[in-house]
C-alpha positions as CSV (number, residue, x, y, z in Angstrom):
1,X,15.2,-28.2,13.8
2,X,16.8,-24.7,13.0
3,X,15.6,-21.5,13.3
4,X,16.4,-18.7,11.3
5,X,16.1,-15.2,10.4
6,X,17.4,-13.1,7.6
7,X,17.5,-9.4,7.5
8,X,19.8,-7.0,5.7
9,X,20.8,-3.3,7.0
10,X,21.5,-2.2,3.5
11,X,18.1,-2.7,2.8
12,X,16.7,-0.3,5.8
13,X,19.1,2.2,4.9
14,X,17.9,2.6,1.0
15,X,14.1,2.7,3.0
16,X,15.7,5.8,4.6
17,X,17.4,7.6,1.9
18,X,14.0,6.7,0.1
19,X,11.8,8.0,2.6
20,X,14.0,11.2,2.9
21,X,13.5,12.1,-1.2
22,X,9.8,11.3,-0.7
23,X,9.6,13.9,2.5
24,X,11.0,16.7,0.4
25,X,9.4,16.0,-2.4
26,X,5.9,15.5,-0.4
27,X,6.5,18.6,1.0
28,X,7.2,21.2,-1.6
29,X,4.4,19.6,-4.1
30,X,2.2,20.0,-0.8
31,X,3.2,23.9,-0.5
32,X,2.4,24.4,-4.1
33,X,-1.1,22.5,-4.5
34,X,-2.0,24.2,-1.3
35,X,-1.3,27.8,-2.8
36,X,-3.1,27.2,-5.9
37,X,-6.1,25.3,-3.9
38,X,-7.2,28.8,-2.2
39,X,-6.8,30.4,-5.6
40,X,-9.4,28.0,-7.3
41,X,-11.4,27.9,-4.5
42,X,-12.1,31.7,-4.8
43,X,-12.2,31.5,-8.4
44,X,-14.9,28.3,-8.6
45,X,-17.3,30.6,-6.5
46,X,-16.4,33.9,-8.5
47,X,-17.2,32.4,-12.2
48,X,-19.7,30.0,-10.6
49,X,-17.8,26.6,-12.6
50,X,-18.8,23.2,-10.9
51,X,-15.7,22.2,-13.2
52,X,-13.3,24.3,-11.6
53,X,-14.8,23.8,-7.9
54,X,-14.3,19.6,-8.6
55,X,-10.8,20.6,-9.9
56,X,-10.7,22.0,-6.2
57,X,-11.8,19.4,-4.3
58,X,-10.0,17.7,-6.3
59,X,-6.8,19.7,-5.1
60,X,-8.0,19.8,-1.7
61,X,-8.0,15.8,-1.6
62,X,-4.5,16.2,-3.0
63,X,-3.2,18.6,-0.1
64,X,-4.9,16.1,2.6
65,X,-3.2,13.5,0.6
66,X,0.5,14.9,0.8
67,X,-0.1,15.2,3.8
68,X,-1.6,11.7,5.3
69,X,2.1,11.2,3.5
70,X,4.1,13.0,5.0
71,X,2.9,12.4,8.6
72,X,3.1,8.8,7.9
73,X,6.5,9.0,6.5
74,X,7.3,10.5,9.7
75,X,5.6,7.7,11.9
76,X,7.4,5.2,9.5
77,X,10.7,6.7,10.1
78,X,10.4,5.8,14.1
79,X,11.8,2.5,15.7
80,X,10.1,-0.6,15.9
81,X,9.7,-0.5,20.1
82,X,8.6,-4.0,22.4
83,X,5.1,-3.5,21.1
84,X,4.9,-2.8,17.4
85,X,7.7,-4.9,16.5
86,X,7.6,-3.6,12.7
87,X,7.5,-0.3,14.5
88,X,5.0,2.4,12.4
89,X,5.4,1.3,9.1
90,X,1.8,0.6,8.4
91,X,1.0,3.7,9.2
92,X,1.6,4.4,5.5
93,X,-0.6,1.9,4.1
94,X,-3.8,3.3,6.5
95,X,-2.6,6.6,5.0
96,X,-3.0,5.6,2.0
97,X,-6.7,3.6,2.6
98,X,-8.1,6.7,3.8
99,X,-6.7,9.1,0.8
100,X,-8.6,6.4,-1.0
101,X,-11.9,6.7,0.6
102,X,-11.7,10.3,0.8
103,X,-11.3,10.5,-2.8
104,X,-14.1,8.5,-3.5
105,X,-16.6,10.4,-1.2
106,X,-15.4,13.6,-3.4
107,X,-16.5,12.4,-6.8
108,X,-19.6,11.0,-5.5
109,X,-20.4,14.4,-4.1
110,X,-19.3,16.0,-7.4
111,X,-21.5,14.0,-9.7
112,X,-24.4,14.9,-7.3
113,X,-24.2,18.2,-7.8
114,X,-23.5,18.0,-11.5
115,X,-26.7,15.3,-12.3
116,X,-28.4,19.0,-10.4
117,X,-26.8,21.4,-12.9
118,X,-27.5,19.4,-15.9
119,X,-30.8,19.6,-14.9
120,X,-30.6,23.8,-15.3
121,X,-27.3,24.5,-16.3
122,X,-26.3,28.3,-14.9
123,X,-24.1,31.0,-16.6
124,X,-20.3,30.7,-15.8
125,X,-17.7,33.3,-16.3
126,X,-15.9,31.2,-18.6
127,X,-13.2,34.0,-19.7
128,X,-11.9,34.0,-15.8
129,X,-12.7,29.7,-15.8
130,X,-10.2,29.3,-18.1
131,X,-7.0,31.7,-16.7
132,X,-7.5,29.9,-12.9
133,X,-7.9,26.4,-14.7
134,X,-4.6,27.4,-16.6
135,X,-2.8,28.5,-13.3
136,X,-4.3,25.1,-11.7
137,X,-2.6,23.0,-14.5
138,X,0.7,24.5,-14.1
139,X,0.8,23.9,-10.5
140,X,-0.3,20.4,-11.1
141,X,2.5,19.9,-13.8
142,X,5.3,21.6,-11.0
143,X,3.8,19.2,-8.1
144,X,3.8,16.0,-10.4
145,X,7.8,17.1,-12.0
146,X,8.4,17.3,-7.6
147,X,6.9,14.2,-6.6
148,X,8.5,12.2,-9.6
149,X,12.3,13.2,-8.6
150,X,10.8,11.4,-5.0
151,X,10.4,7.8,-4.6
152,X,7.4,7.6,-6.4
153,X,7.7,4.3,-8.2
154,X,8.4,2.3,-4.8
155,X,6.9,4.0,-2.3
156,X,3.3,3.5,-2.4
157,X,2.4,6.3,-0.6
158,X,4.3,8.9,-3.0
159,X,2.2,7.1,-5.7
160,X,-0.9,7.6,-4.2
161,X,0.2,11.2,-3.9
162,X,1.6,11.1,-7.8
163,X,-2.1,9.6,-9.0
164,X,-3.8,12.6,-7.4
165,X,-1.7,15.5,-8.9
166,X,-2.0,13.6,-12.4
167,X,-5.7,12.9,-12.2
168,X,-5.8,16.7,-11.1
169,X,-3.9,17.6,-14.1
170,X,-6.8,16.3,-16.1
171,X,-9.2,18.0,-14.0
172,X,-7.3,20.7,-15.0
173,X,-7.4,20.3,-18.8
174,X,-10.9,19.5,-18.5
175,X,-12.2,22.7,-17.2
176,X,-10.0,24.5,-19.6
177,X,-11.7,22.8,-22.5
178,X,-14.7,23.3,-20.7
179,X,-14.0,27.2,-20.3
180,X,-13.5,27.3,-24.2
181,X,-16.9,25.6,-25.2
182,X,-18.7,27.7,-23.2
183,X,-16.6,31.2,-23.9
184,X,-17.0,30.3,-28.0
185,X,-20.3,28.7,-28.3
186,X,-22.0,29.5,-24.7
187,X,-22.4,25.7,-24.0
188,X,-23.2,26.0,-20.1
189,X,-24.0,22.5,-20.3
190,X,-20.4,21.0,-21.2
191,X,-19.1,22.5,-17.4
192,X,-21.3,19.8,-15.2
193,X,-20.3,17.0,-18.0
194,X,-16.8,17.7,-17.9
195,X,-17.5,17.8,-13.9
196,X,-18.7,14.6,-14.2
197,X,-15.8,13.3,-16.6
198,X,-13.2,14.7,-13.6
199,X,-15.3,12.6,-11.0
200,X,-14.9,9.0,-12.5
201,X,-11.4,10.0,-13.6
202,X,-11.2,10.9,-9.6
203,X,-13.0,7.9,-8.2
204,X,-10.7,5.4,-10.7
205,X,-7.6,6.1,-9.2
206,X,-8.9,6.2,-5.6
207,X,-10.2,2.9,-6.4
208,X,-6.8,1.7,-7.1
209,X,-4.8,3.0,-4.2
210,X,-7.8,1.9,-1.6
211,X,-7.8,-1.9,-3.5
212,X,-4.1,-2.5,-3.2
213,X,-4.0,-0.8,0.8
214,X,-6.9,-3.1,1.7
215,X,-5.0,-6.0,0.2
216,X,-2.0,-5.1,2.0
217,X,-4.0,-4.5,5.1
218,X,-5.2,-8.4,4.9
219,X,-1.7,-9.7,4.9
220,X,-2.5,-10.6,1.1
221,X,0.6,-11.6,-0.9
222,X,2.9,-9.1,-2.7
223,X,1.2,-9.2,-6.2
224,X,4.5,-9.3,-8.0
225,X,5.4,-12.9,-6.3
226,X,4.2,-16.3,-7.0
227,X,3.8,-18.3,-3.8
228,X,3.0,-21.5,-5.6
229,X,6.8,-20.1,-7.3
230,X,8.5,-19.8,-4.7
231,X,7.4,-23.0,-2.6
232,X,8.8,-24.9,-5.9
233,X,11.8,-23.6,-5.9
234,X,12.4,-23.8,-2.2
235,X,11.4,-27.5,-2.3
236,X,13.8,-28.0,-5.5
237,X,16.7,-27.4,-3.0
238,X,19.0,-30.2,-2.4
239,X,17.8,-31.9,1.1
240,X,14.4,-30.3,1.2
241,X,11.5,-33.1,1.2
242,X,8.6,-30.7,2.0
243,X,7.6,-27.3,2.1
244,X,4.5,-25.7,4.3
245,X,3.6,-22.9,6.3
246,X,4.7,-20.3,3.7
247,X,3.8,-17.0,4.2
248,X,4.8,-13.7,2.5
249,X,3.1,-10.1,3.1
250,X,3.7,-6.3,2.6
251,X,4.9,-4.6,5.5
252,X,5.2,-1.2,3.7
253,X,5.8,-0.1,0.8
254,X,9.4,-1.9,-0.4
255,X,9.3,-3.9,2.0
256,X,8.3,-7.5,1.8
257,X,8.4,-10.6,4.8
258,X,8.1,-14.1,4.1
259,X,8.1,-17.1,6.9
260,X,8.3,-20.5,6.3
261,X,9.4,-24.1,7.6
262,X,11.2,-26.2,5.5
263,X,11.0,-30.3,6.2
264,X,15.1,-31.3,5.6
265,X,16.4,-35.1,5.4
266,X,17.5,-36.5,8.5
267,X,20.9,-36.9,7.5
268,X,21.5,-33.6,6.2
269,X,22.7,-30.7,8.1
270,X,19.9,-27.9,8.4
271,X,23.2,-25.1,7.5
272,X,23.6,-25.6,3.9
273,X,20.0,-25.9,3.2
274,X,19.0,-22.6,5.2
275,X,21.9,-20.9,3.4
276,X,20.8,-22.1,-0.3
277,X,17.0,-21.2,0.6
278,X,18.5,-17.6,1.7
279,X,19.6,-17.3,-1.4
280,X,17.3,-18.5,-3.6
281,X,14.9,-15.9,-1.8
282,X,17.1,-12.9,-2.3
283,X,18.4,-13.6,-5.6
284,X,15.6,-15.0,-7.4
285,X,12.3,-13.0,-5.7
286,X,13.9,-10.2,-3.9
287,X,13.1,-10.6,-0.6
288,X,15.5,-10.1,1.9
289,X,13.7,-10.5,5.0
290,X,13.1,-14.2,5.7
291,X,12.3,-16.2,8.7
292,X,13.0,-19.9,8.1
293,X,11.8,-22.9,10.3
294,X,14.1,-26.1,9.5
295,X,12.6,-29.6,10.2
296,X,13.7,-33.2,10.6
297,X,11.0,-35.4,8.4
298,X,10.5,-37.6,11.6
299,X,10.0,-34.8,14.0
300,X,7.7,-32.0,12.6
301,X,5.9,-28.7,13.8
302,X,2.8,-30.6,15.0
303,X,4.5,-32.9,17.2
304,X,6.9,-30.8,19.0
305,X,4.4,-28.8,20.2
306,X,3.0,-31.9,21.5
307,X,6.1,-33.0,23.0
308,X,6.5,-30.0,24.7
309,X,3.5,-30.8,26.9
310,X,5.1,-33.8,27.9
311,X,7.7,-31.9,30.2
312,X,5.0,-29.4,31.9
313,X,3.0,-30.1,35.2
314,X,0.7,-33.3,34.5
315,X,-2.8,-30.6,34.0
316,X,-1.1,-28.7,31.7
317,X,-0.1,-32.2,29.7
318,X,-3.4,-33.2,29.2
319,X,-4.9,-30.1,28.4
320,X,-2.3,-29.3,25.7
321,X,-2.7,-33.3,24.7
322,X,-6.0,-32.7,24.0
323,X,-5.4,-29.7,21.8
324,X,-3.1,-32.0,19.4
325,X,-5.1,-34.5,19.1
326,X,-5.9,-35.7,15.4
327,X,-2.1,-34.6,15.0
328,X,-0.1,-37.2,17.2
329,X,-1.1,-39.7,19.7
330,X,1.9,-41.1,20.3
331,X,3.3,-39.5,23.4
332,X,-0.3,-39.4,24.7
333,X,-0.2,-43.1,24.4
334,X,3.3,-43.2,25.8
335,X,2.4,-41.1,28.6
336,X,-0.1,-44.3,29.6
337,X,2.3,-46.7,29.9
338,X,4.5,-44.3,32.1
């Protein structure tokens, strides 16, 4: 039986020179949305525009999102200690469940209080609605043109970050649009529908983010892999009878473990085989941290936990005999003619 694990440094370091594009690029979109924020905060209570104070919230879930990002780039960035051996990488994907579920909450609120307005739509000062909404778009555009020179196609967390600022943008549009209806034809109505339009626009791409964190949260497989796939090819390998115990999760964004054992022919040596498996792994499914468990066909997982308990005190034996029962009864039964 071998043992093996497989880890590459080039690999951390890209995760750094990643994560450092993604801080800068967090940060400077963050300074921007926040400025303009404040400004269509004032100016949704000034004109009286449910449409511009969603595109708000909207930007205020955007600011608290680059932010959740950066502080869990931060706590990312620190080194795995004795107990969280993966160190704060995780931290991320919360970061990114709670963006997610905040997001959600907003819309929700938003078409609440638009369902109310459409019920009595009130006079907005569209002239004013559509300069701030203009401003607002711009700063979205700037933020989104930031966070795409980060890591945004890798790092989920940028992304989440990215799908904020872009659904903003729309907000953004959308109150413009709204701001021209009701400055031409006085159609007060068209600012809680375009409110609402904003919300599910919102509430879609937090239903994304939260949906993949969740799944990443459950240890659920890397959607871009096969695991049926990769257990084929692995048992295609010359010397390799059987394949079980497979395993592959998310850590983090990028980053991607799979564990396995691998049941070899006796009369192989378990080098070769753990060498073309490492291999097969990177090359063909890009993953390039892998532990590997190799096993003889006549001695397998089950029973050498069993044989194990043959060399402790005779209580401890027996209670770890009965816990493999159903897999081998062999030593058990050797243990009684002893």
């Amino acid at each position: 039986m071998g043992h093996h694990h497989h880890d590459h440094s080039h690999d951390h370091s890209h995760h750094h020179h990643g994560r450092g594009a993604s801080k800068k690029a967090l940060l400077v979109s963050l300074c921007i949305i926040t400025l303009f924020l404040i400004v269509e905060i004032i100016g949704g209570f000034f004109t009286n525009s449910l449409a511009l104070l969603s595109d708000a919230g909207h930007m205020l879930s955007d600011a608290s999102a680059l932010l959740l990002s950066l502080i869990a780039l931060h706590f990312a960035s620190r080194p795995p200690s004795a107990q969280k051996t993966f160190g704060m990488h995780r931290f991320e994907i919360l970061a990114a469940l709670i963006n997610g579920v905040t997001l959600v909450v907003i819309s929700l609120i938003i078409i609440w209080e638009a369902y109310q307005r459409l019920l009595a739509p009130p006079e907005v000062a569209s002239g004013t609605m559509i300069i701030i909404a203009t401003v607002g778009l711009l700063a979205n555009v700037a933020a989104a043109f930031v966070l795409m020179r980060g890591d945004y196609k890798e790092n989920m967390n940028v992304r989440s970050a990215y799908l904020h600022v872009l659904g903003d943008m729309l907000g953004s549009i959308g109150a413009i649009l709204g701001g021209i209806l009701m400055w031409a034809f006085g159609w007060y109505i068209a600012d809680p529908l375009i409110s609402v339009v904003v919300a599910i626009l919102i509430m879609l791409s937090a239903w994304r983010v939260t949906k993949e964190s969740v799944h990443i949260l459950l240890e659920g497989a890397p959607s871009r892999l096969d695991t049926t796939e990769i257990a084929g090819r692995l048992q295609q390998l010359e010397g390799v009878t059987a394949v079980h115990d497979l395993h592959v999760w998310t850590v983090t964004s990028g980053f991607e473990s799979l564990t396995c054992h691998l049941i070899a022919a006796d009369d192989l040596p378990s080098y070769p085989i753990l060498a073309q498996a490492l291999q097969v792994l990177e090359h063909d499914f890009g993953i390039t941290h892998a532990t590997i468990q190799i096993e003889n066909s006549s001695v397998q997982h089950d029973r050498l936990h069993c044989e194990e308990g043959s060399h402790q005190e005779d209580h401890e034996a027996l209670s770890h005999a009965h816990i493999c029962q159903g897999h081998d009864h062999s030593h058990e039964k050797a243990k009684h003619e002893h």
